[in-house]
Wavefront OBJ file of the C-alpha trace (Angstrom):
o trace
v 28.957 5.832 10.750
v 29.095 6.156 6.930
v 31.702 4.553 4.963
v 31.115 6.420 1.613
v 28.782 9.457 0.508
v 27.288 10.728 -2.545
v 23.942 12.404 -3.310
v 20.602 11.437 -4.750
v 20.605 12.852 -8.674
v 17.287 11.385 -10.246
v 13.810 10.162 -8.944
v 11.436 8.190 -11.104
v 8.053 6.761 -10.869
v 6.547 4.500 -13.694
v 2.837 4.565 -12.575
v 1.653 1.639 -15.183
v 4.353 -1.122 -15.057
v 6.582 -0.951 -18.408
v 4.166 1.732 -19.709
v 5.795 5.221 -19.273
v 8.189 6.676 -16.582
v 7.892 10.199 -14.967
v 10.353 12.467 -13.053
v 9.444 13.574 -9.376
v 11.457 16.522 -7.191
v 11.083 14.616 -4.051
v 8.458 11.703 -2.271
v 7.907 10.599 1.033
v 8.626 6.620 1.512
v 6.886 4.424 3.912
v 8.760 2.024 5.398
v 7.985 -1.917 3.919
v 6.846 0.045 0.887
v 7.506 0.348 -2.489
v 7.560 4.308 -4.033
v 4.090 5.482 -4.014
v 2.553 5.162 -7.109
v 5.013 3.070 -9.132
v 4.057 0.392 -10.921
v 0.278 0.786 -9.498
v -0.908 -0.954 -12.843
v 0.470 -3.080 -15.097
v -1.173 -3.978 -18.697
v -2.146 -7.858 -19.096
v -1.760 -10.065 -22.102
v -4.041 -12.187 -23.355
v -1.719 -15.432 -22.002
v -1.583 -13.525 -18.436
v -2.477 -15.552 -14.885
v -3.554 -12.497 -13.218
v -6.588 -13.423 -11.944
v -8.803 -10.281 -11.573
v -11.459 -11.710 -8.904
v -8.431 -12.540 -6.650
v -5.970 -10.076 -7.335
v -2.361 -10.340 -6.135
v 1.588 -10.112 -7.495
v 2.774 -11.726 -10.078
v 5.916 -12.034 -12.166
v 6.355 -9.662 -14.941
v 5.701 -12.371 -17.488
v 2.112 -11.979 -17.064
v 2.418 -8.713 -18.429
v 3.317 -6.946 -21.512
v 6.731 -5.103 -21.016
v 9.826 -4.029 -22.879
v 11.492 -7.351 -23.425
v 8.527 -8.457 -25.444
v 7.416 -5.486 -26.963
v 10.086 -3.090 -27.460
v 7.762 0.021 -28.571
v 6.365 0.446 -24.975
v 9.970 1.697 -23.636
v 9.375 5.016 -25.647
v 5.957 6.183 -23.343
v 6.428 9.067 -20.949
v 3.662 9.038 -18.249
v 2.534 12.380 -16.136
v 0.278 11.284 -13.120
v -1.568 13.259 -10.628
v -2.758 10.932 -7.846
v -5.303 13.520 -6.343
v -7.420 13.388 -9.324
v -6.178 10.078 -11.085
v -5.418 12.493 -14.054
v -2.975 10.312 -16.468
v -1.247 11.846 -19.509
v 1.000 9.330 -21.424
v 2.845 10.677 -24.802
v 4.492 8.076 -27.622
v 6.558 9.630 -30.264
v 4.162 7.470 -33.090
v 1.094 8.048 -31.032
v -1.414 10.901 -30.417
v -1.322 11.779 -26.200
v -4.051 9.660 -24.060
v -5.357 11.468 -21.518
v -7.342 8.758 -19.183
v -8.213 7.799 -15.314
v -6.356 4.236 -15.268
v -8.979 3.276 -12.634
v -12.092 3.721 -14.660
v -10.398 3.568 -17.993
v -8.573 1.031 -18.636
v -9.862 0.294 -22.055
v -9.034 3.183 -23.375
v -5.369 2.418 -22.592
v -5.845 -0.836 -24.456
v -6.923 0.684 -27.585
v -4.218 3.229 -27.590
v -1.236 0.342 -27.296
v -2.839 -1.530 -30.262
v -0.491 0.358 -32.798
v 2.273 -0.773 -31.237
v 1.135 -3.928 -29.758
v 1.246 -7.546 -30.692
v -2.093 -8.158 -32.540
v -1.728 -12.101 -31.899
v 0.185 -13.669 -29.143
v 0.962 -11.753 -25.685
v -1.353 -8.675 -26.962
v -2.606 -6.363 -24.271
v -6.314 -7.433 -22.875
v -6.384 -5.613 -19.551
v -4.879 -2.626 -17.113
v -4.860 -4.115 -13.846
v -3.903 -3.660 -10.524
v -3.681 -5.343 -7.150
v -4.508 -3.070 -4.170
v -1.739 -2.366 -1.784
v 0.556 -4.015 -3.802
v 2.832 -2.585 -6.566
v 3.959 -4.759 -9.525
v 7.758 -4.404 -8.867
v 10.009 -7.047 -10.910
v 10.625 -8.218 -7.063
v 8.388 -10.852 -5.373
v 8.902 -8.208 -2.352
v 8.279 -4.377 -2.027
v 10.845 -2.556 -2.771
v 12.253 0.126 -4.741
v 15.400 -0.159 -7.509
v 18.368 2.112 -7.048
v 21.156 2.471 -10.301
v 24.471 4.308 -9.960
v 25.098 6.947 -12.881
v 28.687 6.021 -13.017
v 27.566 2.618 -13.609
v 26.030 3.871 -16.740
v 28.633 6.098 -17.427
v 31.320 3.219 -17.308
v 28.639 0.838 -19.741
v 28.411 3.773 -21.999
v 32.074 4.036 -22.211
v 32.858 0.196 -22.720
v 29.767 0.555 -25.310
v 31.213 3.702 -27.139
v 27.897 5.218 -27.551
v 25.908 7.128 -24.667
v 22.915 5.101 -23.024
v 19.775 6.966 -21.456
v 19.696 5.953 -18.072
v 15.633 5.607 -19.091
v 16.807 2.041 -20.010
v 17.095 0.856 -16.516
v 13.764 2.238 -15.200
v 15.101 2.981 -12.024
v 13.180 4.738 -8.971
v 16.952 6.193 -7.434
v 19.882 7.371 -9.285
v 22.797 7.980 -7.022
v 25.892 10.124 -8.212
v 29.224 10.398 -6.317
v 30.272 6.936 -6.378
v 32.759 4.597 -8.113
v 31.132 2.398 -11.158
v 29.406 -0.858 -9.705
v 29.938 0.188 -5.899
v 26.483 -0.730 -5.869
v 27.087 -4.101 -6.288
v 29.164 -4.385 -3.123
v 26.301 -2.926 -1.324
v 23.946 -5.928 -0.590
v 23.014 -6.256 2.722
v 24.019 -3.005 3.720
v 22.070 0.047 4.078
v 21.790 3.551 2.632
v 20.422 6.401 3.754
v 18.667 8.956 1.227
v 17.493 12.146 2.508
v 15.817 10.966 6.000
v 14.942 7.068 4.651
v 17.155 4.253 5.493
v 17.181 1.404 2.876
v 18.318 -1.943 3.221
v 19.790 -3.309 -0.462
v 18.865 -6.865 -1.139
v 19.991 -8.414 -4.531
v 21.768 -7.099 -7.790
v 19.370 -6.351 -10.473
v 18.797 -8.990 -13.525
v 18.382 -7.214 -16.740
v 16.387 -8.068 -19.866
v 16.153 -7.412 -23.428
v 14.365 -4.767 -22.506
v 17.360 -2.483 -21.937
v 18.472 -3.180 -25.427
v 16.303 -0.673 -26.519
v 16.819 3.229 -27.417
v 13.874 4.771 -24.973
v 13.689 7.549 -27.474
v 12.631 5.794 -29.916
v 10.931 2.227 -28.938
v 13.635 0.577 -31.295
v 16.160 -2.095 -30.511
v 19.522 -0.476 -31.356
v 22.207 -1.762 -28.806
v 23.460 -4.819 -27.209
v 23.722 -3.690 -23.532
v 23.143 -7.620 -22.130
v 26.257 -8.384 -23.960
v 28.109 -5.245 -22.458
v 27.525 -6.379 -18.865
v 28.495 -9.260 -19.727
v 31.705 -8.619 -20.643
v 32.219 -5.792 -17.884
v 30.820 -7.348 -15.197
v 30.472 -11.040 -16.057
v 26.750 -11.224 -15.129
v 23.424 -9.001 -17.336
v 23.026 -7.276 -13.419
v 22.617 -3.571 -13.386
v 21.636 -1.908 -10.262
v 20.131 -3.304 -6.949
v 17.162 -3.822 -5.355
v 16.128 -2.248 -1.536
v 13.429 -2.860 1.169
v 12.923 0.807 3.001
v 13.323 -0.519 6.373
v 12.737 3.431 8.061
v 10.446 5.506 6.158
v 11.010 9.470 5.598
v 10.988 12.704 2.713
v 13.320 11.719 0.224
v 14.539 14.844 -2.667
v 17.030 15.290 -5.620
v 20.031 16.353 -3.980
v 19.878 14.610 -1.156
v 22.752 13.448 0.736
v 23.381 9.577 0.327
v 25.042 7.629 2.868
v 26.487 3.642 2.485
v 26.001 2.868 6.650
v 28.325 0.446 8.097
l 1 2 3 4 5 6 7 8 9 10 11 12 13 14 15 16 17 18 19 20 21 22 23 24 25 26 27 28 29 30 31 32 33 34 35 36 37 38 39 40 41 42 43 44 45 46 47 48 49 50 51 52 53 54 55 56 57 58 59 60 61 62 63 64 65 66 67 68 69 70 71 72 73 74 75 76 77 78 79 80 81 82 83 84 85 86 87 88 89 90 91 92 93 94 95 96 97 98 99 100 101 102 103 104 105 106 107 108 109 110 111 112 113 114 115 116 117 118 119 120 121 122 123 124 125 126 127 128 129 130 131 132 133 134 135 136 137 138 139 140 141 142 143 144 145 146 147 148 149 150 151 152 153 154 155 156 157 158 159 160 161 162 163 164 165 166 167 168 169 170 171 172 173 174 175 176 177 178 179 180 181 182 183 184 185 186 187 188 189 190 191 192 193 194 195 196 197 198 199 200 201 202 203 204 205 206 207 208 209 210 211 212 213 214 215 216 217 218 219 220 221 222 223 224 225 226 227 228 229 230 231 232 233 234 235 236 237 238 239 240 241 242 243 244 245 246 247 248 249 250 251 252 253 254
């Protein structure tokens, strides 16, 4: 039994953590997993505890990300995972065409532009086999509600990319922060069932135009004031694995 329905409007992957975000028609979720190929890699800093000869999750403080440097929210990423072709594009940078497993330096050299030359600048691309670097200590994948943006935007007076979120589901079809009623409940999208755990703490991140890599609104403050707490969308565990497309139907299961 379903107690509300929408349908499934956006799917994103960002294959290097913080470093570029790419649209996909449809992907097939395993269940305990995370969305193939998101957040594969993530870039370290210089004061990062990633420790490369045992490597495992950590927090995204060991990494460089939006929050710290707000230039990185403006990549767009294109991934193939058949040939590890990446393509990422920066509107002040020339494209970088690289394999992220074999390459990694050349990513490094390519952020230095736009990088902290000092403190927290990038060293390394990383990765830790089997295990994506969500913001969650757990698998999972992040699911925002367009109305939710669409009622910030509103409150805001000026339109926000939903690019600031970095979301992996966008759902349309429901009422502004439904979402937030939804923990532990599950959805299902297309033939996966997801169970939603927690509400989604935002960072300064968000603050910035993804257009442009430039800090231009105060969207911590907004949620704030709308929803008393800097939570946008949730966080989910895919507890029954399946094909998952844009237009899907989406179901809240009672």
């Amino acid at each position: 039994m379903s107690a509300a329905a929408g349908h499934l409007a956006h799917i994103f992957r960002h294959p290097i953590k913080a470093h570029g975000r790419e649209e996909l028609a449809s992907v097939r979720l395993s269940g305990g997993g995370s969305l193939p190929w998101d957040r594969t890699w993530a870039v370290a800093h210089d004061l990062s505890k990633f420790d490369p000869a045992a490597p495992a999750w950590v927090s995204c403080a060991n990494f460089q990300r939006g929050a710290r440097t707000p230039a990185v929210m403006a990549i767009e990423a294109r991934f193939d995972p058949e040939t590890r072709h990446m393509r990422l594009t920066h509107p002040r940078l020339e494209p970088l065409e690289f394999d992220p497993e074999t390459e990694g330096a050349r990513l490094i050299d390519w952020l230095a532009p736009i990088s902290p030359t000092e403190r927290f600048r990038p060293v390394a691309l990383v990765r830790a086999p089997g295990r994506a670097m969500t913001d969650s200590d757990y698998p999972g994948v992040s699911i925002k509600n367009l109305a939710s943006n669409a009622a910030l935007s509103a409150h805001m007076g000026r339109d926000l990319s939903i690019h600031r979120w970095r979301g992996n589901f966008w759902l349309d079809g429901f009422a502004p922060w439904e979402e937030f009623g939804w923990i532990g409940r599950r959805l299902k999208i297309g033939a996966a069932v997801i169970e939603i755990r927690e509400r989604v703490g935002r960072c300064k991140a968000t603050t910035v135009d993804p257009a442009t890599g430039e800090v231009d609104a105060d969207t911590l403050g907004a949620l704030r004031e709308v929803v008393g707490a800097q939570d946008f969308g949730v966080f989910g565990v895919v507890i029954e694995g399946g094909n998952v497309a844009r237009g899907d139907r989406v179901e809240v299961l009672e």
